[in-house]
N, C-alpha and C positions, 0 to 999 in steps of 0.2 A: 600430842600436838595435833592444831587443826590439819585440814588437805588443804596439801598445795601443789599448784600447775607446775610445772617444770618451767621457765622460764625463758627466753632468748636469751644469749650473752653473745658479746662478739669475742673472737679470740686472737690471741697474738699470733705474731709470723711465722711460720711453722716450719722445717724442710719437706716436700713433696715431692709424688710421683717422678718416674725416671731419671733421678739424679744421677750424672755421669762424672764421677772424678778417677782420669786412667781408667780404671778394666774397675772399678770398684762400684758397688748401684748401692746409693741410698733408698730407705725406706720409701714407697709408694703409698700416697695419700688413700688410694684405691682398695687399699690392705688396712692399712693401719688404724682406718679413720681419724687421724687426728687426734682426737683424744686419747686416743692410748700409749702416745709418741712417750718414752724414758727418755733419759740421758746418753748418751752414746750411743744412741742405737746403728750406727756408722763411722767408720773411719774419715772424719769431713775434717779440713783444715781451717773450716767459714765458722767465725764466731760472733754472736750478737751483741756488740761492744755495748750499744747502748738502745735504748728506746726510750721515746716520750708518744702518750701516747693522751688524746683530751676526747674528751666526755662530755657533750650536751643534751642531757636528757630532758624529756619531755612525755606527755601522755600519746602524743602520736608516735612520735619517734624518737631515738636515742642518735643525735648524730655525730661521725667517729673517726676523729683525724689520727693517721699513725704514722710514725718517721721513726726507719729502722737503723743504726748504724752495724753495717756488717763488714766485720774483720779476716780476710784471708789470710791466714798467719802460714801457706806452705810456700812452696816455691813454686807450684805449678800454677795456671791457672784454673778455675773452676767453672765447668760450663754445669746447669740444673734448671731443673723445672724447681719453682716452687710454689707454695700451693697457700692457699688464707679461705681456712675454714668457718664454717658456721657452725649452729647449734643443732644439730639435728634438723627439724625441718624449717630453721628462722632461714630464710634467703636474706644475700648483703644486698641492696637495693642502690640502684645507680653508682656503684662500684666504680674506682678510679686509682690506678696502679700507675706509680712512673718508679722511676728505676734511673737516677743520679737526674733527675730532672725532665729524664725522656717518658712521655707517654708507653704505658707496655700494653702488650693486645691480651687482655685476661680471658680464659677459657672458662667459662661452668663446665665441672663435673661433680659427679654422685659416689659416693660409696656408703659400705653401710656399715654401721659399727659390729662389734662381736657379743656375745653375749644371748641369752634366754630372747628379748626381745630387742630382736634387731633394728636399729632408727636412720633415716638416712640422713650424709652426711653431706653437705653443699659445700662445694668448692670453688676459689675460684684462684687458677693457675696459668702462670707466665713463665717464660722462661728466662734468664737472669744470667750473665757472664761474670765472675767474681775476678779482677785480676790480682796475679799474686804480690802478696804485700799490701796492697791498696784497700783501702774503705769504699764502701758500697751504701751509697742512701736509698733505701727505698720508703716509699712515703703511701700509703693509704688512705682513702675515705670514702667512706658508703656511709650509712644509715639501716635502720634495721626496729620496728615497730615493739617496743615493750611487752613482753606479756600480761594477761589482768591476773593478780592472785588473790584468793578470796581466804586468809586463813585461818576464819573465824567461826562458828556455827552463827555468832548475831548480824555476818554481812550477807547472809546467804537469800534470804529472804526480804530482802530490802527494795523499797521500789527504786524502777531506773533510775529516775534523776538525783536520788541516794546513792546508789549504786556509783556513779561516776565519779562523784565525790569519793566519799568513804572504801570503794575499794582499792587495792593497791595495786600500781604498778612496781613490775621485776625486770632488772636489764643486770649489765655488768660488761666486764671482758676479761675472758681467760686466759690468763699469762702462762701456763703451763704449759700448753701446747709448745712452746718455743726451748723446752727443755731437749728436741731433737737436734739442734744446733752443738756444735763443740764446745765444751766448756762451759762455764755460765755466765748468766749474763752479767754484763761488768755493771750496769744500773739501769734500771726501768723507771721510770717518771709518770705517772699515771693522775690527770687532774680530772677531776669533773666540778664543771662551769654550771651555778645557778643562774635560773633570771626568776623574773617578774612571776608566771608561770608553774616553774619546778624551785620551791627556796629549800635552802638548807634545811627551815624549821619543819619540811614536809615530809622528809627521811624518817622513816621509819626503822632501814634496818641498814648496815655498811659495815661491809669487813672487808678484807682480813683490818686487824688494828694497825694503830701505826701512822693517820691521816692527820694534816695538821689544814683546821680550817684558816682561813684570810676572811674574814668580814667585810674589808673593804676593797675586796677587787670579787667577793662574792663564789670562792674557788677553795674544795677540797682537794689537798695533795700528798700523794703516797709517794715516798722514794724509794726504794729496796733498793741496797748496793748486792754484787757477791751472789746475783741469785739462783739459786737452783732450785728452781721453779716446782713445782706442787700444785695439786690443788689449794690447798691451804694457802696457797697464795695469790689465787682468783680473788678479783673484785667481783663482790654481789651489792645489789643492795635496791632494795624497796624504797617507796614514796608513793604517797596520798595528794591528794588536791586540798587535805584539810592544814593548815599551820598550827594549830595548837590542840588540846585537850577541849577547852571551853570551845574554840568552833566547834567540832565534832558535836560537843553537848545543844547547842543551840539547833543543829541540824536537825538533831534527834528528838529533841523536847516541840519542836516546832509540827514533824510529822505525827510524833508520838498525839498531840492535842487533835491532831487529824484521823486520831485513827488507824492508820497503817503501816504499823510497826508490829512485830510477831512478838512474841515471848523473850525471844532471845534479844531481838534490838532492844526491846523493855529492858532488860536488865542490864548492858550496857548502859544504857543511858542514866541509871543507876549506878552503874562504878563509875562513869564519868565525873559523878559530885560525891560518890564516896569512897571511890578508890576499890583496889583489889582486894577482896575475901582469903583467898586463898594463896597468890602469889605474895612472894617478897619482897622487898628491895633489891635488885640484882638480878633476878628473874626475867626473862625475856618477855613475857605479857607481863608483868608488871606493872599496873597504875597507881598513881599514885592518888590520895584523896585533892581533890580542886581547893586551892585557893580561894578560901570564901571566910565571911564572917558566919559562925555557929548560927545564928537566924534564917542567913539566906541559905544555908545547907540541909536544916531542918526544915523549911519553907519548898524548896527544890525536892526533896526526896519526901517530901507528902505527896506533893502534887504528882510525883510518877507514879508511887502505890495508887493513887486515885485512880490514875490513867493506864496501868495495867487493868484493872478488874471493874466489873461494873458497880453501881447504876453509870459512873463518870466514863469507864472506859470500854471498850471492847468486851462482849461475851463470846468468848472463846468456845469451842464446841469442843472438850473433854477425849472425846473421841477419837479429835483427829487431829490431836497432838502428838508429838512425844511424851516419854514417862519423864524424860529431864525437862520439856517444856510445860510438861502440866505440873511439876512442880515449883518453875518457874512462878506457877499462874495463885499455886496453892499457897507460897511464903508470902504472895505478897498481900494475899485475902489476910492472913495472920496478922504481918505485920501490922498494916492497915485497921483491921479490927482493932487489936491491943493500943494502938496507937489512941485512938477515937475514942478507945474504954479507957486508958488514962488520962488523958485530960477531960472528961466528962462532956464529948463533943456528943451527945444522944440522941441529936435528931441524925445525925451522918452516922452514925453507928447502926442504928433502927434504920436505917436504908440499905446500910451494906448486908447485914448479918443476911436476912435470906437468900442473898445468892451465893454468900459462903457457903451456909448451911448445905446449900443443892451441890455444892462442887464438893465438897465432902463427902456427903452422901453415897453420890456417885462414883466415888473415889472408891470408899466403903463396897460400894455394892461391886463393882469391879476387881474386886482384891478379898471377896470373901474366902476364899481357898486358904489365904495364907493366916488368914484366923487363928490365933492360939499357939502358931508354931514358933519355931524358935530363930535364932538369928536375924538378919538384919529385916528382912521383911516383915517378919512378924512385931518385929519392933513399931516399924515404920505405922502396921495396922494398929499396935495397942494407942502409939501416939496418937494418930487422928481418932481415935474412938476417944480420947481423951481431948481433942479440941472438940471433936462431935458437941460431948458435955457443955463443955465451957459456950458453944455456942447457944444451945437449947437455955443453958442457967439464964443467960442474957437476952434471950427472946422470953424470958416466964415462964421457964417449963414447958410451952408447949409445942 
């Protein structure tokens, strides 16, 4: 798989720092971080009856309304701090806590999680009276800016105003955290609101399963009854500024005639109209071939062979590629070639072949060690010494 940025998410309501029920102390946010909260991790009689919790994502910001319904199911009353974490280093931004209606006074504090490499963890903590018997609303909203994730080797190299396009934003909210509560939760309600901006058709990636879209109020909705919460039950999920496959492609064919697209966007921009090589149907990169008639598909992917190699496109300097970019550079010299040698295009064949020739060559003269030997390199050599040929037969031997 490609690299990917770890992402902000916001996370559900959690119990925090010096919880006081009688002579008993809940877990401290300060300790725990948050993320590492189980089930039971205290004898609390506070249960999280329900939550609904909504999602406006956007490239600037993710913004994030929450409404807790919490259950004291003892006979005492429950006086605690509790605590609404972040992602490691995402801060909740203009943050706003009430507590059955009333404004509460949220503290920032920090801790850090456990593990090899320790990350800190933003809080922001209130203190909260639960009487016994009674339902407790507590209600949330901050905002919290997206991370950029780049998962691809073909987004990496893209110019800026590509880049804001075609790269992806990562947000979410982790319901896990709220597995320190008693019991579990009796239902969580989880939407997130498209506009104009972020559409549904821009989603690239959304889990856990389970989500039922509304087209006409424009709103994915997750319900989990009974829950005992997991990772596996965190919402993630990715988005683009692109809405379909063909935008992406028109982006890309457009810079691509410009000139400033690397190897790798090249060849995207080739599965764009011919779909995935090696992935399947049900594969997560996965594409699929475009929706075209056979004309405009053979029409489209000449014109990229063109625009990978020259005289039409970019001369790439051999050197200062990678070995998977210069083979990028080297299939599509082939393809191109063969293509122009069967339909008898001779004058565009007689233009290409000498700079084939030089990238092979080169190719050749760089990889003479593995000459003669055996496995897959040597394979790789006997091949090109065998396009070598076929290139020389088509220039007349010479």
């Amino acid at each position: 798989m490609k690299p990917r940025i770890p992402a902000p998410v916001m996370v559900g309501l959690v119990l925090a720092a010096a919880a006081v029920l009688r002579a008993d102390v809940a877990p401290s946010p300060l300790t725990t971080g948050g993320t590492n909260l189980t089930a039971r991790t205290a004898p609390l009689s506070v249960e999280m009856k329900w939550e609904e919790v909504d999602l406006h994502p956007s490239p600037a910001r993710q913004q994030v309304q929450a409404v807790f319904g919490m259950l004291n199911t003892g006979k005492e009353n429950v006086s605690l701090e509790v605590g609404f974490p972040s992602n490691y280093g995402a801060k909740l931004q203009d943050f706003v806590a009430t507590v059955n209606g009333v404004a509460a006074k949220a503290e920032l504090k920090q801790s850090q999680t456990e593990g090899r490499k320790s990350q800190t963890v933003h809080w922001m903590c209130w203190n909260v009276e639960f009487p016994a018997g009674q339902e407790t609303r507590i209600e949330v909203r901050y905002w919290v800016k997206p991370d950029r994730v780049f998962h691809y080797l073909w987004t990496q190299q893209l110019p800026p105003d590509l880049q804001a396009r075609l790269w992806g934003y990562s947000t979410g909210y982790v319901l896990h955290t709220g597995a320190g509560w008693a019991g579990k939760i009796g239902k969580a309600t989880v939407r997130i609101h498209y506009d104009a901006t972020t559409q549904r058709s821009m989603v690239t990636r959304l889990r856990p399963q389970g989500w039922s879209f509304d087209a006409a109020a424009g709103t994915d909705t997750l319900v989990l009854s009974d829950l005992e919460p997991t990772e596996e039950s965190d919402v993630a999920y990715d988005f683009r500024q692109v809405s379909s496959q063909e935008e992406e492609y028109q982006l890309l064919a457009a810079a691509m005639r410009a000139q400033r697209l690397d190897p790798w966007a090249l060849q995207r921009t080739m599965i764009d109209v011919e779909g995935s090589r090696r992935e399947k149907p049900g594969d997560e990169d996965y594409v699929a071939p475009a929706q075209l008639a056979e004309p405009e598909r053979i029409r489209r992917a000449l014109e990229i062979l063109e625009y990978t190699v020259p005289p039409v496109g970019p001369s790439f300097v051999q050197a200062d590629l990678s070995a998977g970019a210069a083979e990028v550079v080297r299939a599509a010299f082939e393809r191109l070639a063969r293509a122009y040698d069967a339909a008898g295009m001779k004058e565009k064949l007689a233009a290409v072949l000498p700079h084939y020739r030089s990238w092979v060559e080169e190719w050749l003269k760089g990889h003479a060690a593995v000459k003669g030997t055996g496995g897959y390199s040597g394979g790789e050599y006997a091949r090109c010494e065998q396009e070598h040929a076929w290139i020389v037969e088509r220039m007349g031997g010479k």
